[in-house]
C-alpha positions in Angstrom: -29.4 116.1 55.4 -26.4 114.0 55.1 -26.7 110.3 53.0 -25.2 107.5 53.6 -23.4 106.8 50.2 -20.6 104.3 51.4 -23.1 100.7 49.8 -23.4 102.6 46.5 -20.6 101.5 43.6 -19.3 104.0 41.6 -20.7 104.2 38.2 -19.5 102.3 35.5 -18.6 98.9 38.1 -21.0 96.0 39.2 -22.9 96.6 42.5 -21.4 95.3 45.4 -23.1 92.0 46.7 -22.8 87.9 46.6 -20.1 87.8 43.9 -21.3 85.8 40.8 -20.8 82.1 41.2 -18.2 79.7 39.3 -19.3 78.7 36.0 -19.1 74.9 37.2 -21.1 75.9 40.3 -24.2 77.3 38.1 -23.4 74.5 36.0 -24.1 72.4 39.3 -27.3 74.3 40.2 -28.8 74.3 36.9 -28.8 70.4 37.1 -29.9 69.7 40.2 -33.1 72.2 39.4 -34.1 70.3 36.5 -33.4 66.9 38.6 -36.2 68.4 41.2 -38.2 68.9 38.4 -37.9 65.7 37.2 -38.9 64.2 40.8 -42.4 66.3 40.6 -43.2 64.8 36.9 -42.2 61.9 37.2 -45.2 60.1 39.3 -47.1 61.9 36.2 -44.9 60.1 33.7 -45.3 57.1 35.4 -49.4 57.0 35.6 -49.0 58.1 31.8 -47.0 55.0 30.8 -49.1 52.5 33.1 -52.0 53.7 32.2 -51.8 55.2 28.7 -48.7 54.2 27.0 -48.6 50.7 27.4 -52.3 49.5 26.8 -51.7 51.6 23.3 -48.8 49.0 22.7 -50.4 46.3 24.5 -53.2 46.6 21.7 -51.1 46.7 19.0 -49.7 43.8 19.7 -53.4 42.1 20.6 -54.3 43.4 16.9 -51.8 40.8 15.5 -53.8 37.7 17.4 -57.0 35.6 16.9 -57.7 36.0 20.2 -61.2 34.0 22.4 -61.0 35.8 26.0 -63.6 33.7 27.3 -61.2 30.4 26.8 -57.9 32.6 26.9 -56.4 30.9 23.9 -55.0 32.7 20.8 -52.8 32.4 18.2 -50.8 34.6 16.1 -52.6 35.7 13.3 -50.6 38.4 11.4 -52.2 40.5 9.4 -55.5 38.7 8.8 -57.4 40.9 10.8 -56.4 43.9 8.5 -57.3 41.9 5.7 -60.4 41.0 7.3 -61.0 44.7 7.9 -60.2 45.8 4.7 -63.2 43.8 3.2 -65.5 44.0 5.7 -68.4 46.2 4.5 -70.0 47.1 8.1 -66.6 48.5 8.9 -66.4 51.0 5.9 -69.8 52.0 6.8 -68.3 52.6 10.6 -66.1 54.9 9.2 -68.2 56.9 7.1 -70.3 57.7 9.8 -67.4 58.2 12.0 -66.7 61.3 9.2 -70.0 62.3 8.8 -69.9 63.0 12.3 -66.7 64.7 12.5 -67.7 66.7 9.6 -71.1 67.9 11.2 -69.7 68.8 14.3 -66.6 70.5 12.9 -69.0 72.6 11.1 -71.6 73.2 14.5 -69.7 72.4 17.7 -66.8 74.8 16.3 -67.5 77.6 13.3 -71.3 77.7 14.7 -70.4 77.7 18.4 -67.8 80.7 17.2 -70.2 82.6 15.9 -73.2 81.8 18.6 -70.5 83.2 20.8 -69.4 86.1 19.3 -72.8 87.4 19.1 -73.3 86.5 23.0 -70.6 88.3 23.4 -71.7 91.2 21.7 -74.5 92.0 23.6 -74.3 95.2 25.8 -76.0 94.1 28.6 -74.1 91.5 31.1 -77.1 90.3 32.7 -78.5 89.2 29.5 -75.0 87.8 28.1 -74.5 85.4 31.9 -78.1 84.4 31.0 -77.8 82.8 27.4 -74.3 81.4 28.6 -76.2 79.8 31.2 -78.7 78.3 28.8 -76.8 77.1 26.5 -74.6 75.5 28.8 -77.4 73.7 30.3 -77.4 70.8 27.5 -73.8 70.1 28.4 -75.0 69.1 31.9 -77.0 66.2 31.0 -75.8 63.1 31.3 -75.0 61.3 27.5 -77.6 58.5 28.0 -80.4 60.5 29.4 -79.8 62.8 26.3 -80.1 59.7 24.1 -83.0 58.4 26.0 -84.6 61.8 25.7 -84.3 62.0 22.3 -85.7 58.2 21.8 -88.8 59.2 23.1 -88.7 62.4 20.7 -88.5 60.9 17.5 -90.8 57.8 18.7 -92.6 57.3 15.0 -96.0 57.6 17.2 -96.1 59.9 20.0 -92.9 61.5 19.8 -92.5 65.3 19.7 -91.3 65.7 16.2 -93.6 63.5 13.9 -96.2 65.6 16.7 -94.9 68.9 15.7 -94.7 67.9 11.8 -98.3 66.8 11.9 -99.0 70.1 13.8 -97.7 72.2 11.3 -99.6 70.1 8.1 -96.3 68.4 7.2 -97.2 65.3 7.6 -95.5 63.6 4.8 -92.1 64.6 6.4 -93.2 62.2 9.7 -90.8 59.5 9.6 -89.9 56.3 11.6 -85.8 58.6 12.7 -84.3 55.9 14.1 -86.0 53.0 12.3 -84.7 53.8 9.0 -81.4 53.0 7.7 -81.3 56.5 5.6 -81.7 58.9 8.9 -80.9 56.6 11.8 -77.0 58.0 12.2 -78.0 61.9 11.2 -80.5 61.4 13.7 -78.1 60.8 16.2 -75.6 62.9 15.4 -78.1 65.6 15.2 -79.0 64.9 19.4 -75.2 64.9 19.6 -74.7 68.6 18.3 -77.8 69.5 20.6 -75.6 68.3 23.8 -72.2 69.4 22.8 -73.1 73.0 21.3 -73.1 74.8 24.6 -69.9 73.9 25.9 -68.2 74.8 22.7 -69.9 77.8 22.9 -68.7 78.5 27.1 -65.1 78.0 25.5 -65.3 80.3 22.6 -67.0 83.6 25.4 -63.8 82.7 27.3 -61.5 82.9 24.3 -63.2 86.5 23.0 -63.1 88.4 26.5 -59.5 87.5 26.3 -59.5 89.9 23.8 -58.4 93.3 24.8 -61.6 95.7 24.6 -59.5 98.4 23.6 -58.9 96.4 20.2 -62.7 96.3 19.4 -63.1 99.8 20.2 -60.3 101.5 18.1 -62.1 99.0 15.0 -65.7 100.5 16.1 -64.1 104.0 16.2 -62.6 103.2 12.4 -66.0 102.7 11.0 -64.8 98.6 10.9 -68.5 97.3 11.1 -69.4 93.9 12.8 -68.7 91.1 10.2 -65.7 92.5 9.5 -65.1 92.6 13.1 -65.2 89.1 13.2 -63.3 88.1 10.5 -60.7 90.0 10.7 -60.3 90.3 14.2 -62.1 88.2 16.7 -61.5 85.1 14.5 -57.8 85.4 14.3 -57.4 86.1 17.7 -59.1 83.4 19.0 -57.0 80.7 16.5 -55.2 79.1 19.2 -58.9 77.9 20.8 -60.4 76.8 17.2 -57.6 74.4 16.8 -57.7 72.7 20.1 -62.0 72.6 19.5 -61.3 71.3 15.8 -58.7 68.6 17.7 -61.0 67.7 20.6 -64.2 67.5 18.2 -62.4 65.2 16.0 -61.5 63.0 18.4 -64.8 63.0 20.2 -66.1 62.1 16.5 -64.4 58.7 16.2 -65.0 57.7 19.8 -68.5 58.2 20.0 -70.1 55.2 21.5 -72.8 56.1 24.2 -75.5 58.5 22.0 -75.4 55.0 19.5 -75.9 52.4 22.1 -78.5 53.9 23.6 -79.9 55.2 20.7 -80.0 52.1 18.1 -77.1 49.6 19.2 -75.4 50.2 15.4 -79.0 49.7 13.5 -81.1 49.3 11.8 -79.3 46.6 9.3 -75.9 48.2 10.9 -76.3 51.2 9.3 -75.8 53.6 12.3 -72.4 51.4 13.4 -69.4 54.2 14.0 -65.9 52.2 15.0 -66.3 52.4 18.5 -69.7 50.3 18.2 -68.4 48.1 15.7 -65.7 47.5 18.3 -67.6 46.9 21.3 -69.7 44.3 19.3 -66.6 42.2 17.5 -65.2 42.1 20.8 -67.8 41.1 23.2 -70.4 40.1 20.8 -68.7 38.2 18.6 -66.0 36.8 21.0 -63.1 38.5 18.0 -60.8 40.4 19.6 -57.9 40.0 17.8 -60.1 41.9 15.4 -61.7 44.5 17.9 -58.1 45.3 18.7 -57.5 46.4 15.1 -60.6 49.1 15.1 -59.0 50.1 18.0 -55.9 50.8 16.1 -57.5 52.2 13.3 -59.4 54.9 15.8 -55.8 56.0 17.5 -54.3 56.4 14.2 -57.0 58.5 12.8 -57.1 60.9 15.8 -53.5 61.4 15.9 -52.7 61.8 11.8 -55.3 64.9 13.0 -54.3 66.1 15.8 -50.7 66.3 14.1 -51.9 67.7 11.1 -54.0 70.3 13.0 -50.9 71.5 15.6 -48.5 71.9 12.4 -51.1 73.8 11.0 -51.4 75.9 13.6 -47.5 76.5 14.7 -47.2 77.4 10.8 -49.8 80.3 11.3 -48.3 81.4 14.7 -45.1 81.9 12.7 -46.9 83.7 9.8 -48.2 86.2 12.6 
């Protein structure tokens, strides 16, 4: 059977077709693809800078005022509401408990959800690994304040569920007034705080592990590579890229936690469960200072981002190391 050979080139020369273009007509091309682009980000761009650029410099330039929004007068007032923050007690007790809870849910939201996860994930049987995912997503679901309010009524000094449970168990001198006392009001709510968050962390981290290719865990297995080491060596480091991002995001939820406090205590007793974004709320529309509320606010976005810089370098330098 005959073929038609006439459309093939002969080796060693370029197939015959639509000869290549000029360089100044790719040239031409190349731009005007990148100008479309630029049409479909730009409405993005735009809602970015309205609504997310320019209140950050808006506020910076707020933190330099003595400012009363009910009268709208101010006044420029230069750096006396840093000063004012830099010997303000209540404020230095913000931030500790801003880093407390950072540190707490570094150490559960992220290395504990990691782990809860990785052993989810190790089960054998689907049915049963859908079902804990299920349950310990369910926490996540609940709105922030009915958490808080739940866990009001839970460490009530009287009838609530965990002086109940002490007493149940004989331990009776561990009953306590939680939120009453200025020594366990803020653990206790940071501690309702990791109950809510865990479970999403822990959905995130499932996704991040059955990326991994199966094959992987089974030439390990097969090696004699038992389970810890497993982790370590490979599930960690392969799901690095996720920890980051969860260490970012955590931090950041840390030091703009406001809901679980108001609801909670409202900053007390005597203050002592304040975190930054309460502090805020109250010097602002409390005390009528927001010259002074503006500066927390700084404070806050300049914390997050020093992180969230010093987190993404971190990481790109370990993506290079691999």
């Amino acid at each position: 059977m005959a073929h038609d050979t006439s459309s093939r080139a002969p080796a060693g020369r370029a197939p015959v077709g639509r000869p290549p273009l000029p360089t100044a007509a790719r040239a031409r091309t190349g731009t005007a693809r990148r100008a479309l682009g630029l049409v479909w980000v730009l409405p993005a761009l735009v809602v970015l800078a309205v609504f997310v650029y320019l209140p950050l410099v808006q506020n910076l330039g707020f933190s330099f005022l003595r400012w009363d929004i009910f009268s709208g007068t101010f006044s420029f007032a230069g750096g006396d509401n840093y000063r004012k923050m830099a010997g303000d007690p209540v404020f230095w007790r913000s931030l500790r408990n801003n880093i407390a809870y950072a540190v707490v849910s570094v150490v559960v939201q992220v290395f504990g959800a990691l782990l809860l996860a990785a052993l989810v994930e190790s089960l054998r049987s689907d049915r049963w690994r859908r079902a804990l995912r299920a349950v310990y997503f369910i926490p996540s679901a609940i709105s922030i304040t009915v958490a808080g309010l739940l866990f009001y009524f839970l460490y009530e000094p009287n009838l609530g569920l965990l002086n109940a449970a002490l007493g149940g168990l004989g331990l009776d001198g561990l009953e306590h007034a939680w939120l009453g006392d200025s020594g366990t009001a803020v653990y206790a709510v940071i501690a309702m705080s990791q109950w809510q968050g865990f479970g999403y962390s822990t959905l995130l981290f499932a996704l991040a592990i059955q990326r991994i290719p199966p094959e992987i865990m089974e030439a390990a297995a097969l090696d004699g590579v038992g389970p810890v080491r497993r982790f370590l060596q490979i599930t960690a480091p392969l799901v690095g890229e996720m920890t980051s991002l969860m260490v970012i995001v955590t931090i950041s939820g840390a030091f703009q936690v406001f809901n679980e406090v108001m609801v909670m205590t409202s900053g007390g007793p005597d203050n002592s469960s304040q975190v930054l974004g309460t502090w805020l709320y109250q010097s602002g529309f409390v005390q009528n200072d927001f010259g002074y509320a503006a500066a927390i606010a700084v404070v806050v976005f300049f914390v997050t981002f020093l992180v969230a810089l010093a987190q993404l370098a971190l990481g790109r330098r370990r993506r290079v190391e691999w």
